[in-house]
MIDOSE-1310 file (N, C-alpha, C; in nm, 2 decimals, decimal comma, always signed):
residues 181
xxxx	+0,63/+1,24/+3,49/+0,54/+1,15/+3,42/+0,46/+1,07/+3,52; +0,31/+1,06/+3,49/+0,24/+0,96/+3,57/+0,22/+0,88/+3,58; +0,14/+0,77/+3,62/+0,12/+0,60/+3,59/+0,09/+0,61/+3,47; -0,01/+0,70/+3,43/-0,07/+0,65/+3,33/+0,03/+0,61/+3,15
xxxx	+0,11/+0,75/+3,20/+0,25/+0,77/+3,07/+0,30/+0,64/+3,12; +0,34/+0,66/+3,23/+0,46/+0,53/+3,23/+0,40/+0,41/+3,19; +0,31/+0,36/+3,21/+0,24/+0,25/+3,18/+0,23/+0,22/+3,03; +0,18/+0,35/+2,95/+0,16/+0,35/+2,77/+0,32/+0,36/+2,73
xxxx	+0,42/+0,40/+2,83/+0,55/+0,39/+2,75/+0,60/+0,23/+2,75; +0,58/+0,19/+2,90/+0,59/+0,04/+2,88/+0,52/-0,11/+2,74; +0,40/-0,01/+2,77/+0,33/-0,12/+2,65/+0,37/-0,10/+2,53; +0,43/+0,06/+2,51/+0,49/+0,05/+2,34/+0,62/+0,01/+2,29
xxxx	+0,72/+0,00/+2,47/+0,82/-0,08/+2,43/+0,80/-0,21/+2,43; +0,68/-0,30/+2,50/+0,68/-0,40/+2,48/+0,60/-0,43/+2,36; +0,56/-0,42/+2,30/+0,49/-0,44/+2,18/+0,56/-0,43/+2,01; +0,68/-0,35/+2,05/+0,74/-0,27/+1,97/+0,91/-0,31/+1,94
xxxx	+0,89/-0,35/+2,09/+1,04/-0,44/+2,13/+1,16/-0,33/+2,11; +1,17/-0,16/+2,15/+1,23/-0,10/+2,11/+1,22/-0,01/+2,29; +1,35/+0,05/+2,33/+1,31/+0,12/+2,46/+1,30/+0,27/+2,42; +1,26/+0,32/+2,55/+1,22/+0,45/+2,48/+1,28/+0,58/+2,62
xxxx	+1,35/+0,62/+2,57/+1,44/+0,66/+2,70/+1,37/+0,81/+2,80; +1,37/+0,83/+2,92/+1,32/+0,89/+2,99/+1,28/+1,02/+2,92; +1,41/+1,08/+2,90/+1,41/+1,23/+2,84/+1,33/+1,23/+2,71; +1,31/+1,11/+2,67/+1,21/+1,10/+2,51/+1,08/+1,11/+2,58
xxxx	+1,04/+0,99/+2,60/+0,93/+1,00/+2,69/+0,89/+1,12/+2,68; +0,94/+1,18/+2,80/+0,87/+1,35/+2,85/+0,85/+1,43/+2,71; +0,93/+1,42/+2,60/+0,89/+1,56/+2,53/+0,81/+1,54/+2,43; +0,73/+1,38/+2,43/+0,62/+1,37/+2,32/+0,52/+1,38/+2,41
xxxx	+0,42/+1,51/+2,32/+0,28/+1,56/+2,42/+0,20/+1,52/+2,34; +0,17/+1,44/+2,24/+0,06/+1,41/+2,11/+0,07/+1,31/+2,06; -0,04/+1,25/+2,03/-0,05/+1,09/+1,95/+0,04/+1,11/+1,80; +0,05/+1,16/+1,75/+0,12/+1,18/+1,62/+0,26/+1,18/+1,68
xxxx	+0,32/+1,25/+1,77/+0,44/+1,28/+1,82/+0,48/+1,13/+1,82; +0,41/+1,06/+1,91/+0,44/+0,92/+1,97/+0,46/+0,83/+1,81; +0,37/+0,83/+1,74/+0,35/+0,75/+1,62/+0,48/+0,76/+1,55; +0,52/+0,93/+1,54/+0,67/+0,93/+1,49/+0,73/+0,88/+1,51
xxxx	+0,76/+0,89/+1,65/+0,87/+0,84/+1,73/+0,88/+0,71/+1,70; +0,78/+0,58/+1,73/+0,78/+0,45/+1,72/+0,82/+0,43/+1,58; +0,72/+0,51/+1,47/+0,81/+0,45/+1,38/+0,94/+0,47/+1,31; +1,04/+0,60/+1,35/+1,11/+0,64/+1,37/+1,21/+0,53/+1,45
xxxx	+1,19/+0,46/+1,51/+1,29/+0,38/+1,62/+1,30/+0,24/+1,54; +1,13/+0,20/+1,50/+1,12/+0,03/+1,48/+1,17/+0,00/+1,33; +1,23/+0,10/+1,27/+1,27/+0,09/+1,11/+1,29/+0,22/+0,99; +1,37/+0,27/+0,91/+1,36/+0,32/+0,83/+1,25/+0,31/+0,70
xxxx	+1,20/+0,38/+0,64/+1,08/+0,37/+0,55/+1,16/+0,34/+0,42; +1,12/+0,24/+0,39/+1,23/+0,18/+0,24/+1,19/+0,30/+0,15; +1,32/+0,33/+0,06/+1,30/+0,36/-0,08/+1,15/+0,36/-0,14; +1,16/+0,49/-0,22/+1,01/+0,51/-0,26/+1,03/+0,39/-0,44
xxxx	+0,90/+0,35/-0,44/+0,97/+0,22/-0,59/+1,03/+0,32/-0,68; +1,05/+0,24/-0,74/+1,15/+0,31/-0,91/+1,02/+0,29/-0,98; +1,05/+0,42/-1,06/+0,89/+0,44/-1,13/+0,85/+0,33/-1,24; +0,98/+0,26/-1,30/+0,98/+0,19/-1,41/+0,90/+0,08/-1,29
xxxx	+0,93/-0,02/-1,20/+0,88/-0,07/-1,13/+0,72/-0,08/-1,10; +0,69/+0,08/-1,07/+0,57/+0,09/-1,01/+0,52/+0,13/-1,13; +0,52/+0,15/-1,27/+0,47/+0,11/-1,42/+0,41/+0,01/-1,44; +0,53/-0,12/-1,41/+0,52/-0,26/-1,43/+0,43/-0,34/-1,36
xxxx	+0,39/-0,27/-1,22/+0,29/-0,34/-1,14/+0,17/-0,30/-1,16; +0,13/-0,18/-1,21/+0,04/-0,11/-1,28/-0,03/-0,18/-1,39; +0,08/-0,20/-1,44/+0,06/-0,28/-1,58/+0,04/-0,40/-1,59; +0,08/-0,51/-1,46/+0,12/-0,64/-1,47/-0,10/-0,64/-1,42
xxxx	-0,12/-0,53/-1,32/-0,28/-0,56/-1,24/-0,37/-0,58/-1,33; -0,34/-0,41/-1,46/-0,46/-0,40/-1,53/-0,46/-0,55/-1,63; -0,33/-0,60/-1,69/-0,36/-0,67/-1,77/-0,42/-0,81/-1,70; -0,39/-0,84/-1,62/-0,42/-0,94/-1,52/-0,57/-0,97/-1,49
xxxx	-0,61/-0,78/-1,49/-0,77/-0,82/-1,43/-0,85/-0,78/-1,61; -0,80/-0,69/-1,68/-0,84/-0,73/-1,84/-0,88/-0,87/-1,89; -0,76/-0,87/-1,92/-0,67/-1,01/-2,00/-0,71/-1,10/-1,97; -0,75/-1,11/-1,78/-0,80/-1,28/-1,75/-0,64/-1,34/-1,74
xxxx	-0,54/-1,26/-1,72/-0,41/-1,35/-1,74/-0,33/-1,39/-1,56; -0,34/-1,47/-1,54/-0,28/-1,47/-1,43/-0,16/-1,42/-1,34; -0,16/-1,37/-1,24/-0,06/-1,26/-1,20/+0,06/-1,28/-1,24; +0,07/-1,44/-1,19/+0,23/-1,47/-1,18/+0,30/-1,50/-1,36
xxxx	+0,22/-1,53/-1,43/+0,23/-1,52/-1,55/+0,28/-1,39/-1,60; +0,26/-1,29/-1,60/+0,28/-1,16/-1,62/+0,45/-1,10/-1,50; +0,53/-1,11/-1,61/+0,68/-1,07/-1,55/+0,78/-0,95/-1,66; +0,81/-0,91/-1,58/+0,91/-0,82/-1,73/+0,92/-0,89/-1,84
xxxx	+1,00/-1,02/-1,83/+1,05/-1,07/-1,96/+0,91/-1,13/-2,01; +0,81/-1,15/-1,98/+0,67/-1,20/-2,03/+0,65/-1,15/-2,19; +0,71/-1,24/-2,28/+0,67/-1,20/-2,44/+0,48/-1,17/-2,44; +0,51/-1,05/-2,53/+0,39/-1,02/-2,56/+0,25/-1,10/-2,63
xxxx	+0,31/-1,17/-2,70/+0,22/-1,29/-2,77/+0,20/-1,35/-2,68; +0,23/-1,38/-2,56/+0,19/-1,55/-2,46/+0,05/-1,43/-2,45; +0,05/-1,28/-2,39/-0,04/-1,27/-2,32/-0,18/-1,23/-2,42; -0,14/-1,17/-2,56/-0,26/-1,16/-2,67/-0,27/-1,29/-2,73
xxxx	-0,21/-1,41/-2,71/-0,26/-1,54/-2,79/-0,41/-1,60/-2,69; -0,36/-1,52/-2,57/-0,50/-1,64/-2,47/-0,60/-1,51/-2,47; -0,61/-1,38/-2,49/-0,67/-1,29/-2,48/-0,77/-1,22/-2,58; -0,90/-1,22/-2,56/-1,00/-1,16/-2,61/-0,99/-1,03/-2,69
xxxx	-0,95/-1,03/-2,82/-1,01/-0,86/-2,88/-1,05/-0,76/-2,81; -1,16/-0,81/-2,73/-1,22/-0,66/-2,70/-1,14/-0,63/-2,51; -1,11/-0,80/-2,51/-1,04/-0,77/-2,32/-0,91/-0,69/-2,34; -0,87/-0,67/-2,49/-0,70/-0,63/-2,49/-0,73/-0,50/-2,52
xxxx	-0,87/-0,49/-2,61/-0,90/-0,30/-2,60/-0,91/-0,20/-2,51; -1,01/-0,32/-2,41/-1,00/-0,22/-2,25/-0,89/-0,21/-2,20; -0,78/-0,32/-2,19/-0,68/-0,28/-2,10/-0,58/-0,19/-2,17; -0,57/-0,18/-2,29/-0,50/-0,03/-2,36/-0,56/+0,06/-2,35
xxxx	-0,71/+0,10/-2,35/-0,82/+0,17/-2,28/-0,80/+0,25/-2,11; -0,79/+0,17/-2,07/-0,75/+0,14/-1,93/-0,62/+0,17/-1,90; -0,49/+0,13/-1,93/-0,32/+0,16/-1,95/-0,36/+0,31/-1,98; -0,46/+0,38/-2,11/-0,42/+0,53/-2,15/-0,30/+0,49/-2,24
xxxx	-0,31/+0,40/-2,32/-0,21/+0,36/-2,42/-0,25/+0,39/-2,60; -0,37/+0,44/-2,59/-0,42/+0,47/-2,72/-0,31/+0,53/-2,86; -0,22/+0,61/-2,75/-0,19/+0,70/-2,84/-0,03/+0,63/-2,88; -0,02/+0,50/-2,86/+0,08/+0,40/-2,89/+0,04/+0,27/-3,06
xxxx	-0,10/+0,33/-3,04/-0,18/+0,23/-3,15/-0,19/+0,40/-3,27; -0,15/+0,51/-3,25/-0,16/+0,65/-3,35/-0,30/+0,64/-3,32; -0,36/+0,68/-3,19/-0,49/+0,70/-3,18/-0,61/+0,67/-3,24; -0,57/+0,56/-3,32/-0,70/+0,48/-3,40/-0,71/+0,35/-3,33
xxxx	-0,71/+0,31/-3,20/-0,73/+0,19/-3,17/-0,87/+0,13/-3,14; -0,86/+0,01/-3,20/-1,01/+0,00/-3,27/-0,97/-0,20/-3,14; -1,03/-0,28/-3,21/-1,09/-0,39/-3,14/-0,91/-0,52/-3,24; -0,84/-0,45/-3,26/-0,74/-0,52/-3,32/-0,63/-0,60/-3,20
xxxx	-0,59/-0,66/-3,24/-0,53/-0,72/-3,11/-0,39/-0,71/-3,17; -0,31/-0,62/-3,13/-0,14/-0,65/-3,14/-0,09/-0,53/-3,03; +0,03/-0,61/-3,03/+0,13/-0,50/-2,89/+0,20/-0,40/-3,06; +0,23/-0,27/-2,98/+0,34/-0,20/-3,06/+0,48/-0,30/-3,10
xxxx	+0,47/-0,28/-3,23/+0,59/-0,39/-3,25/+0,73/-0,39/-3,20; +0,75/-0,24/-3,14/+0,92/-0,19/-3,09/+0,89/-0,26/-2,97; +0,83/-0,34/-2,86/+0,78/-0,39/-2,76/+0,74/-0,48/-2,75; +0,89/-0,59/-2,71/+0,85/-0,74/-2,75/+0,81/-0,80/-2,58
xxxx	+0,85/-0,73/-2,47/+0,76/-0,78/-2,34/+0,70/-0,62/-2,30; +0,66/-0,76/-2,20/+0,58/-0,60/-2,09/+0,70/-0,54/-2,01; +0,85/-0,61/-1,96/+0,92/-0,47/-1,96/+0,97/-0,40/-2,05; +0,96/-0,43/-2,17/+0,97/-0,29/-2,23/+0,86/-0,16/-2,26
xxxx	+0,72/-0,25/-2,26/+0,65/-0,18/-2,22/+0,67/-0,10/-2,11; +0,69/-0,17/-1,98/+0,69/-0,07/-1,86/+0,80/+0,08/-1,91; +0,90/+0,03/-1,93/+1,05/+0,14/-1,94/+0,99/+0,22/-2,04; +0,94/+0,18/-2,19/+0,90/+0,27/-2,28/+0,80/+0,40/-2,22
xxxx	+0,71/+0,35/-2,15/+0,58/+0,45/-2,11/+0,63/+0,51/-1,96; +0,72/+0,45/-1,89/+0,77/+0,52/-1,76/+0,65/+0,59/-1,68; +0,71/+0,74/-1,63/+0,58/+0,81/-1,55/+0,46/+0,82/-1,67; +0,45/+0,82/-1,75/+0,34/+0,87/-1,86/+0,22/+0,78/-1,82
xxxx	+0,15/+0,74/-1,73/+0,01/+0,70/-1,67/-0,04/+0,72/-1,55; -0,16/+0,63/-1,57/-0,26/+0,71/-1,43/-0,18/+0,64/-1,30; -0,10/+0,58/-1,30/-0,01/+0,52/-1,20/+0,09/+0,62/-1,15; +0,07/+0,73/-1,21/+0,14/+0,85/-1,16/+0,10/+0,92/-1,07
xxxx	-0,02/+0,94/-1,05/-0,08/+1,00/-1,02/-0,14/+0,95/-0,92; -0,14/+0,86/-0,86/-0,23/+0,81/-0,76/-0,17/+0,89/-0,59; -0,24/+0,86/-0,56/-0,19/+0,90/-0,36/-0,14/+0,84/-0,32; -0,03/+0,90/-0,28/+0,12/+0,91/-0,22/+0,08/+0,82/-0,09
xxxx	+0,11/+0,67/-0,05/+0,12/+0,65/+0,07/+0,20/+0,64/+0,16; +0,20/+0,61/+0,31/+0,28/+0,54/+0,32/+0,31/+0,38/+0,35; +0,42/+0,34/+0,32/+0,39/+0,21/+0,35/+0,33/+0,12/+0,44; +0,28/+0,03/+0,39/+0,16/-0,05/+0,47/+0,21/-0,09/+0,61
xxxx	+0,36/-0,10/+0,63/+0,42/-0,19/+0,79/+0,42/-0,04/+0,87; +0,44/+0,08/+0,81/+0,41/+0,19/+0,91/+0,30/+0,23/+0,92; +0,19/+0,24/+0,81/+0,02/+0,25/+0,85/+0,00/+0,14/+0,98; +0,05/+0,02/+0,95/-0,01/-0,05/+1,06/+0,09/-0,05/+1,19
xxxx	+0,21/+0,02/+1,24/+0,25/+0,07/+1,35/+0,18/+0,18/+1,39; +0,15/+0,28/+1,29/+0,07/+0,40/+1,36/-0,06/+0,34/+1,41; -0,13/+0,27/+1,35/-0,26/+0,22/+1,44/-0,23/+0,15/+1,55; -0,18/+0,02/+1,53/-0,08/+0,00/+1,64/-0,12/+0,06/+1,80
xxxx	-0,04/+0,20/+1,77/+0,04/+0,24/+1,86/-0,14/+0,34/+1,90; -0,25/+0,36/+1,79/-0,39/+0,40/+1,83/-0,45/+0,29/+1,92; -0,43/+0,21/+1,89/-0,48/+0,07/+1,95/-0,44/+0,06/+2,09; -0,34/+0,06/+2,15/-0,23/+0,06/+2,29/-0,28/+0,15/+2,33
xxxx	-0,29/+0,28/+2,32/-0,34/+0,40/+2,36/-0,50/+0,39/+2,41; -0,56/+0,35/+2,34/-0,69/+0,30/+2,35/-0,70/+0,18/+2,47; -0,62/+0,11/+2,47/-0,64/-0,01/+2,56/-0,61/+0,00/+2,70; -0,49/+0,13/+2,67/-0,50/+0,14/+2,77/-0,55/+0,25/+2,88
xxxx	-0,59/+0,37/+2,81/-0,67/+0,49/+2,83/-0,82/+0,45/+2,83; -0,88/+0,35/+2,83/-1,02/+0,28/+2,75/-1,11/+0,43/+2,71; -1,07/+0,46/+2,61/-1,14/+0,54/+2,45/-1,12/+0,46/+2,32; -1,18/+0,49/+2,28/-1,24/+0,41/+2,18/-1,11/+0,46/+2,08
xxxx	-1,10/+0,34/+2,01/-1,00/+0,40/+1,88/-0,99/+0,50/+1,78; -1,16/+0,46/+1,72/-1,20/+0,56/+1,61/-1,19/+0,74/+1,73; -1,22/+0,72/+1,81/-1,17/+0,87/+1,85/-1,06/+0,93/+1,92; -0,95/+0,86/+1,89/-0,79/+0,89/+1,90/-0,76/+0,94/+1,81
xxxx	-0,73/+1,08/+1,78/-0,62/+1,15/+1,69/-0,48/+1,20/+1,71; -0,49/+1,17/+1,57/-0,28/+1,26/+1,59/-0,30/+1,37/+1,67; -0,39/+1,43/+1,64/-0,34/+1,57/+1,71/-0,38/+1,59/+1,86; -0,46/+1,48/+1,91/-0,44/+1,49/+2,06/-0,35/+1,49/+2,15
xxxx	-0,32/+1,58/+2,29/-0,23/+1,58/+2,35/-0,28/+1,49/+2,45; -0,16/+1,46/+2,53/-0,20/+1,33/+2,60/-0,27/+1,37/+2,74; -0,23/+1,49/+2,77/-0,25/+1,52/+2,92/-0,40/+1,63/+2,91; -0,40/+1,72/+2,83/-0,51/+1,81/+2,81/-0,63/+1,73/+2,72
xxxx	-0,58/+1,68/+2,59/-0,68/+1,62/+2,57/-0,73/+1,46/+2,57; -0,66/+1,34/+2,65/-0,66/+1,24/+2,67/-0,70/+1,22/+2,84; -0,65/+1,32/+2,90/-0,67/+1,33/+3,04/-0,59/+1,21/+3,08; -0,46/+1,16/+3,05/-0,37/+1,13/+3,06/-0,33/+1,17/+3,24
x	-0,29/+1,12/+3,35/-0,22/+1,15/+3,46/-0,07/+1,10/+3,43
């Protein structure tokens, strides 16, 4: 290994607060490799949510940014009437509009303002509808504290290689294409 490695291994244990042992060191040849590694060391990636969960927050945004209803207002046990008594006819059409909940109103939903009556909060809403929305479907991320380790660890690399960040990729090796010593 050369100054240069040893130097980027030092700054990612210091940054990172985690050591990184000789034999490791040597066998990561690629910015992705390293990114693993680090985040690999600094934490396990929690539990993907519980879909009923990630329903609920789906549900808690749209009605929020519909509704005009304030975030923290909006909780599982949140009766349905607090949030259609302060709520506009036509703001409660878009967010059933919006939800993809039509077919909960027997697909005639017009400008009427009522929740399905089997659904006295929004967690029963959330559990009733589960995966069945566009909250299903969205892109898979990963969590935000490991997105921002992996840049992180683009950043260090950059500061200390002086290349620009936007042109650090995973798939660079450190010695062929970083010119790494």
């Amino acid at each position: 290994m050369g100054m240069d490695a040893i130097e980027l291994v030092m700054e990612i244990e210091d940054a990172f607060k985690i050591r990184v042992p000789d034999e490791d060191a040597e066998r990561i040849t690629t910015v992705r490799e390293l990114q693993d590694y680090v985040v690999s060391r600094v934490g396990l990636l929690p539990p993907p949510p519980c879909l009923t969960a990630r329903t609920f927050y789906f549900l808690r945004r749209t009605l929020g940014d519909s509704c005009r209803v304030p975030r923290d207002a909006i909780r599982p046990s949140t009766r349905a009437r607090s949030i259609l008594r302060s709520t506009p006819p036509d703001a409660w059409a878009d967010a059933v509009r919006r939800l993809r909940l039509t077919h909960l109103y027997g697909g005639r939903f017009g400008k009427a303002v009522r929740w399905p009556a089997a659904l006295a909060t929004v967690g029963d809403l959330a559990r009733s509808i589960g995966g069945e929305g566009p909250w299903r479907y969205g892109v898979e991320r990963e969590p935000a504290d490991n997105q921002d380790t992996r840049q992180r660890v683009i950043q260090i690399i950059s500061e200390q290689m002086g290349i620009a960040a936007s042109e650090i990729r995973g798939e660079h090796r450190f010695i062929e294409d970083l010119n790494m010593d």
